[in-house]
C-alpha positions as CSV (number, residue, x, y, z in Angstrom):
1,X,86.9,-75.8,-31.8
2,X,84.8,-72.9,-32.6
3,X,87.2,-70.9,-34.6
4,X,87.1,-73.9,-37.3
5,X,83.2,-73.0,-37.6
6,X,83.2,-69.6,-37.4
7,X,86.0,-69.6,-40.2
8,X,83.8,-71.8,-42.5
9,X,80.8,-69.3,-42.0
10,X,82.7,-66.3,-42.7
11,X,83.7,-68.4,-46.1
12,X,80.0,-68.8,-46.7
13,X,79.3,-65.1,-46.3
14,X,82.1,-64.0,-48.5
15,X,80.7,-66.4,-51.3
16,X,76.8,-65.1,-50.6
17,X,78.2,-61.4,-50.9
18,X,80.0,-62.5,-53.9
19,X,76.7,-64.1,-55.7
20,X,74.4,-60.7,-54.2
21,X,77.0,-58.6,-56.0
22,X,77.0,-60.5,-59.6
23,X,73.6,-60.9,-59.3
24,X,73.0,-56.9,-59.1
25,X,75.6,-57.1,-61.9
26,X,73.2,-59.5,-64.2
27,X,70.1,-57.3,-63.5
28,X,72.0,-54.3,-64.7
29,X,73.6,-55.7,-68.0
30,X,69.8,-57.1,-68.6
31,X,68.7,-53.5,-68.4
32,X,71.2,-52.7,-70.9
33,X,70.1,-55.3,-73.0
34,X,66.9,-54.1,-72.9
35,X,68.4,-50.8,-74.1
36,X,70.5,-52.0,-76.7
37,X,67.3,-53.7,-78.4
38,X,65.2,-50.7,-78.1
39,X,67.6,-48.2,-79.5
40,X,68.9,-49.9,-82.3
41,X,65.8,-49.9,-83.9
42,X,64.7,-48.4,-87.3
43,X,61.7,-47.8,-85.6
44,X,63.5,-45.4,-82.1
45,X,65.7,-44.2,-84.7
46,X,62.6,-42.7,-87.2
47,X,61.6,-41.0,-83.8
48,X,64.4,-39.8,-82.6
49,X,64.3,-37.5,-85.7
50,X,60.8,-36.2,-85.5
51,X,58.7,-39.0,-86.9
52,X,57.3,-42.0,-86.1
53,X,53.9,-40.7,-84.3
54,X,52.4,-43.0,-81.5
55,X,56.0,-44.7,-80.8
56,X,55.9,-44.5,-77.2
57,X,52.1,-45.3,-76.8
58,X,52.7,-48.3,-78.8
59,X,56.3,-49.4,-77.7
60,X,56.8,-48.3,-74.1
61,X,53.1,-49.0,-72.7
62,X,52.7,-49.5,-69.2
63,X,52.3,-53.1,-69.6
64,X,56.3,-53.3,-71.2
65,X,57.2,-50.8,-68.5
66,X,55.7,-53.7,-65.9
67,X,56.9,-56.3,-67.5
68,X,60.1,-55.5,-68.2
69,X,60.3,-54.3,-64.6
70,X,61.4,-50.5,-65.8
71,X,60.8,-47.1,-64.3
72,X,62.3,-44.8,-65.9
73,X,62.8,-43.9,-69.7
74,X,64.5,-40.9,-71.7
75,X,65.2,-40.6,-74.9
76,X,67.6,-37.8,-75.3
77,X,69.3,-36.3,-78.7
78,X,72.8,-35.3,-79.6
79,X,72.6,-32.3,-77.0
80,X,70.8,-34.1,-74.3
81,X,67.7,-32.1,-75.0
82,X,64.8,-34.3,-73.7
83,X,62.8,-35.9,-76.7
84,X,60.9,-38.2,-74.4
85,X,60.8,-39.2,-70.9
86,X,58.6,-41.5,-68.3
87,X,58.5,-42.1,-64.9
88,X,56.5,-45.1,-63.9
89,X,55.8,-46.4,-60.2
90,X,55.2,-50.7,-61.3
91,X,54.2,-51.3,-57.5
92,X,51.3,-48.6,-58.0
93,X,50.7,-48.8,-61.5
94,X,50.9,-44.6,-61.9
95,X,53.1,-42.0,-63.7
96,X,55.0,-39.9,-62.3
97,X,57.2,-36.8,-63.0
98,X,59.6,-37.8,-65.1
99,X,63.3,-37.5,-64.6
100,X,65.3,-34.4,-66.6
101,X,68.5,-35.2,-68.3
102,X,69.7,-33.0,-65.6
103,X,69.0,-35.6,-63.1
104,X,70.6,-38.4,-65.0
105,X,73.1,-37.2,-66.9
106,X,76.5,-35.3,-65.4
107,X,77.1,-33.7,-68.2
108,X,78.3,-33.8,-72.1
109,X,81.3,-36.3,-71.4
110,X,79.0,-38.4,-69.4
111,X,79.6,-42.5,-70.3
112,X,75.8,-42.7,-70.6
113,X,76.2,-40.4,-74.0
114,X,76.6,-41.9,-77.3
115,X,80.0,-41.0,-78.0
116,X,82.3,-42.7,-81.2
117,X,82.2,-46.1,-79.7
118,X,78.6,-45.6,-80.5
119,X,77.7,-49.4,-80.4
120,X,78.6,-50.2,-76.5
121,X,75.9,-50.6,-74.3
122,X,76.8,-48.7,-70.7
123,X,75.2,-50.3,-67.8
124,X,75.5,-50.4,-64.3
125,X,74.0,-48.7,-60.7
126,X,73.6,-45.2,-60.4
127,X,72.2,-42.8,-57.8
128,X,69.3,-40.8,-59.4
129,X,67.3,-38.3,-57.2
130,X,68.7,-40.2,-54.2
131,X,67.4,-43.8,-55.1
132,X,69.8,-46.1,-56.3
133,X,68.9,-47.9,-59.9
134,X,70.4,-50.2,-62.3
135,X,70.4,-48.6,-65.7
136,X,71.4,-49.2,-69.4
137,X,71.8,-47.2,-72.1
138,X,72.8,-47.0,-75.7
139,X,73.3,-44.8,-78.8
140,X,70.5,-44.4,-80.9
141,X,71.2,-45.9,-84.6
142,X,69.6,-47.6,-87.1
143,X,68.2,-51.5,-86.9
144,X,71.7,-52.7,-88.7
145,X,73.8,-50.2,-85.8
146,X,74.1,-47.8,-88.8
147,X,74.4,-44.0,-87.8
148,X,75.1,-41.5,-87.2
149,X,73.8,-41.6,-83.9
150,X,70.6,-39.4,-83.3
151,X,71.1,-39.0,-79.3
152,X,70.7,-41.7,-76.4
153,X,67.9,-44.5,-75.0
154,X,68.2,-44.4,-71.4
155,X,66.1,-47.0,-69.2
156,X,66.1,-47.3,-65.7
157,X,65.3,-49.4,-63.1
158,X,64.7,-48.6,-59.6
159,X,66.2,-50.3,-56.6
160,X,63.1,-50.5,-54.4
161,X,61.7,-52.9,-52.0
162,X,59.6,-54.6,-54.7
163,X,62.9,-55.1,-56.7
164,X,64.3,-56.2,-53.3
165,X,61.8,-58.7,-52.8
166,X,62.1,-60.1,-56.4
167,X,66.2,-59.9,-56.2
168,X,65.6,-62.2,-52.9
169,X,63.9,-65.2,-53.9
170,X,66.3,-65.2,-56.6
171,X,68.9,-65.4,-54.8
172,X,67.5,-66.9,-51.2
173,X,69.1,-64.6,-49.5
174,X,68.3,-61.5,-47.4
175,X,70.0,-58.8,-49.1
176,X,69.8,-55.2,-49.2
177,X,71.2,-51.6,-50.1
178,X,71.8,-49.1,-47.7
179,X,72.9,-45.4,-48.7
180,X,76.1,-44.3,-47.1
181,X,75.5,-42.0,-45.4
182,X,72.7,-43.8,-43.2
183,X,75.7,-46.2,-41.7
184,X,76.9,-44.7,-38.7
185,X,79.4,-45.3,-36.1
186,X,82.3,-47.5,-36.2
187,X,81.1,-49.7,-39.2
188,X,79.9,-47.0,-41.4
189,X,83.6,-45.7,-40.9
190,X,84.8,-49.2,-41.9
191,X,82.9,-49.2,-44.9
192,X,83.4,-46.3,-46.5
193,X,87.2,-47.3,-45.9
194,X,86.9,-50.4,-47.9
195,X,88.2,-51.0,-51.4
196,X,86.3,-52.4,-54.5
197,X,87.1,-56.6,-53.2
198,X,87.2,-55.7,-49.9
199,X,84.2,-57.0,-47.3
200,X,83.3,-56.7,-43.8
201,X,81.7,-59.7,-42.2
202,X,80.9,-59.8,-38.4
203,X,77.9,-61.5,-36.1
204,X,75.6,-59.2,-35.2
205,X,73.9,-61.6,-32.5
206,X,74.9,-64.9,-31.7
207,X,71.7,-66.0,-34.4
208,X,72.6,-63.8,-37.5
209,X,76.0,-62.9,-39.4
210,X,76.3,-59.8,-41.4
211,X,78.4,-59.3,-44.7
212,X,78.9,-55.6,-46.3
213,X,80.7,-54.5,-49.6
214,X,80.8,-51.4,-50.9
215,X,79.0,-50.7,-54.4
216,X,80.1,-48.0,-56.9
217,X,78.3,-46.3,-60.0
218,X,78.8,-46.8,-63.8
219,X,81.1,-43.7,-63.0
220,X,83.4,-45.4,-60.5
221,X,82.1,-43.0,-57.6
222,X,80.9,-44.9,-54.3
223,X,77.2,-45.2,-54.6
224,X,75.6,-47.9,-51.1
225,X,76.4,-50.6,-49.1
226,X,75.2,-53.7,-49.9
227,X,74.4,-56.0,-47.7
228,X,73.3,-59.7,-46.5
229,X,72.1,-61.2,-43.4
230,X,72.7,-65.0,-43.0
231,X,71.6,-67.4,-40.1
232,X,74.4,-68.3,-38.4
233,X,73.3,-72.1,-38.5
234,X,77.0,-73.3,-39.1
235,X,78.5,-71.6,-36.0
236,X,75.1,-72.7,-34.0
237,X,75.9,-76.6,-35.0
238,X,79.8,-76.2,-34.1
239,X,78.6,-75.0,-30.4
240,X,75.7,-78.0,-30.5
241,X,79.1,-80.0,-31.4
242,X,81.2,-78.2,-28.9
243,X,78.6,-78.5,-25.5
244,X,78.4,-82.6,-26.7
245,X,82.0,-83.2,-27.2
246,X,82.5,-81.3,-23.6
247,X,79.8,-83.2,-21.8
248,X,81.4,-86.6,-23.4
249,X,84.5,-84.9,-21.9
250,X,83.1,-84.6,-18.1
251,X,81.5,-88.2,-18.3
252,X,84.7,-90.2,-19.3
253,X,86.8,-87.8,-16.5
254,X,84.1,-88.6,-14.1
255,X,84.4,-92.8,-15.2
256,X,88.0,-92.2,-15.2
257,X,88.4,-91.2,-11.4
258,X,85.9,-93.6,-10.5
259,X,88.4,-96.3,-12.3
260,X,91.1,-95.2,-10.3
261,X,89.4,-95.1,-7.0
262,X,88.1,-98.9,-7.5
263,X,91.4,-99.8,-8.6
264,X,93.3,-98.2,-5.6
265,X,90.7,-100.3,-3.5
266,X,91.6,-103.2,-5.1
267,X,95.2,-103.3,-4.9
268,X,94.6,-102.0,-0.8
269,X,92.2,-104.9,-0.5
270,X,94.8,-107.6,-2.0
271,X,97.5,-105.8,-0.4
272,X,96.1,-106.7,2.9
273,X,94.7,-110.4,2.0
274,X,98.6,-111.1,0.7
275,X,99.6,-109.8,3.9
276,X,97.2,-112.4,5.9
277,X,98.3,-115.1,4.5
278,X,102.0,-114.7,6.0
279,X,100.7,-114.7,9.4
280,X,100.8,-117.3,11.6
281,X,97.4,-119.2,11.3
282,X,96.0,-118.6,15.2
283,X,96.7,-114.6,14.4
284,X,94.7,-114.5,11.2
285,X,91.2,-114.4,12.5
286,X,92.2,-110.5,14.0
287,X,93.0,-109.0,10.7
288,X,90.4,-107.0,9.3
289,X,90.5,-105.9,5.7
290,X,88.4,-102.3,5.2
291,X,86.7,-101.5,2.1
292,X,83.7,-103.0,0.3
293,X,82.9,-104.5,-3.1
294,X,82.7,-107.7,-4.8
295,X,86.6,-108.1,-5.9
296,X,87.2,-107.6,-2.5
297,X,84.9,-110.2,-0.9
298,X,86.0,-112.6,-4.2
299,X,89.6,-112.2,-2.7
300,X,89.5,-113.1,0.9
301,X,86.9,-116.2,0.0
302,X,89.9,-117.6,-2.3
303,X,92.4,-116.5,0.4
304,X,90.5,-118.3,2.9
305,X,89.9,-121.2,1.3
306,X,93.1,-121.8,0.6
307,X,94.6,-121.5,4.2
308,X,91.9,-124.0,5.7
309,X,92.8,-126.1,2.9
310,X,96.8,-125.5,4.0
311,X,95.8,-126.2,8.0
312,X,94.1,-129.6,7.1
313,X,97.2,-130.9,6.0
């Protein structure tokens, strides 16, 4: 009986771990949305060439940093030399030393690049300094996506526990990312294993179930686990189900025997009253009938009655 609810929760799981996963998908194709607006720009493009003064004080202030939940920024040319770059914690409010291109990009064929295809937006997770991120990026062209392209607009966004806690009442569930390399033992084995669609789900207690699917980068490479943590409250109502239907169980096998026990009384009882009436009537009066109960004082009333009424004739 249990299988049937454990099989429905594992069903749940897989579709939580399915929504956690497109969710993180949303998040990073909105970052790259927010890159694709900022790059093709007249205005990103002016700088990107050596003019526009005052375009990052007036365009990437910390209050669009905050609001647009980023924390990281670079603005790179051609060659990836750095043109501009933040860093900005939005839990603390402060700057911070920004990132290199070093740090983001792999190198000159790197998918984050503007390349030919100059108006797709890349977006996706990716590893940076150790802390995963969603990120976005675009070529930088002109407000009508005219070019050529003068370098990249890269903005980042970093998977932290404020992002967490934002990503989880979005959601309503308890979801996280953990690093590879931090899962040990026989699971972290397992999920390293797994394929892009594959998932583990198993109970960690008899109270809590926990999914896992494997997460890779923009560049294909295996970046985290994520992972949810569900109450098991389907599995806890199937055994609430299961003690009932077994204590229903014991009650009827317990009225069931005591059926049969009054019924074998019964039939010994009017065994025995049958058999006093084929006596002769001076030999009745020594029969005794064992047993007690109300059927069995109902029949040997009606059994006498019926032999006085015989002996009066």
């Amino acid at each position: 009986m249990l299988g049937r609810f454990e099989a429905i929760e594992h069903r749940l799981a897989d579709d939580d771990l399915d929504g956690a996963r497109n969710t993180l998908q949303s998040e990073a194709e909105a970052v790259g949305a927010m890159a694709l607006d900022y790059a093709v720009w007249d205005e990103t493009y002016a700088f990107a060439v050596g003019g526009q003064e005052g375009f990052v004080t007036t365009n990437l202030a910390d209050n669009t940093l905050t609001d647009n939940q980023l924390s990281a920024v670079l603005i790179v040319d051609e060659e990836r030399h750095l043109i501009d770059g933040d860093r900005f914690d939005r839990v603390a409010a402060e700057h911070e030393e920004a990132f290199t291109p070093d740090d983001v990009f792999s190198g000159p064929s790197d998918p984050l690049l503007a390349r030919d295809d100059a108006d797709a937006t890349v977006f996706g997770l990716l590893r940076i300094d150790g802390d995963p991120h969603m990120v976005g990026a675009h070529a930088i062209l002109t407000s009508t996506s005219g070019g050529p392209p003068h370098g990249t607009l890269f903005f980042g966004r970093a998977l932290d526990e404020s992002e967490f806690e934002r990503l989880r009442e979005r959601v309503r569930l308890n979801l996280s990312i953990v690093a590879l390399d931090e899962m040990s033992g026989s699971l972290g084995e397992r999920v390293r294993a797994l394929e892009d669609d594959e998932r583990i789900i198993e109970p960690l207690d008899e109270e809590t179930l926990g999914a896992y699917g494997l997460l890779r980068d923009l560049r294909g490479e295996p970046i985290a686990v994520l992972q949810i943590t569900i109450p098991r409250t389907v599995y806890a109502e199937g055994r609430s189900d299961a003690n009932i239907a077994a204590s229903v169980g014991g009650a009827c096998l317990v009225f069931g025997l005591l059926v049969l026990l009054l019924l074998e009384r019964v039939i010994s009882d009017t065994t025995q009253v049958c058999l006093a009436g084929q006596l002769p009537l001076e030999d009745r009066s020594t029969i005794t009938v064992k047993g007690k109960g109300e059927m069995r004082t109902w029949l040997l009333v009606s059994r006498a009655r019926t032999n006085s009424a015989a002996a009066a004739q």
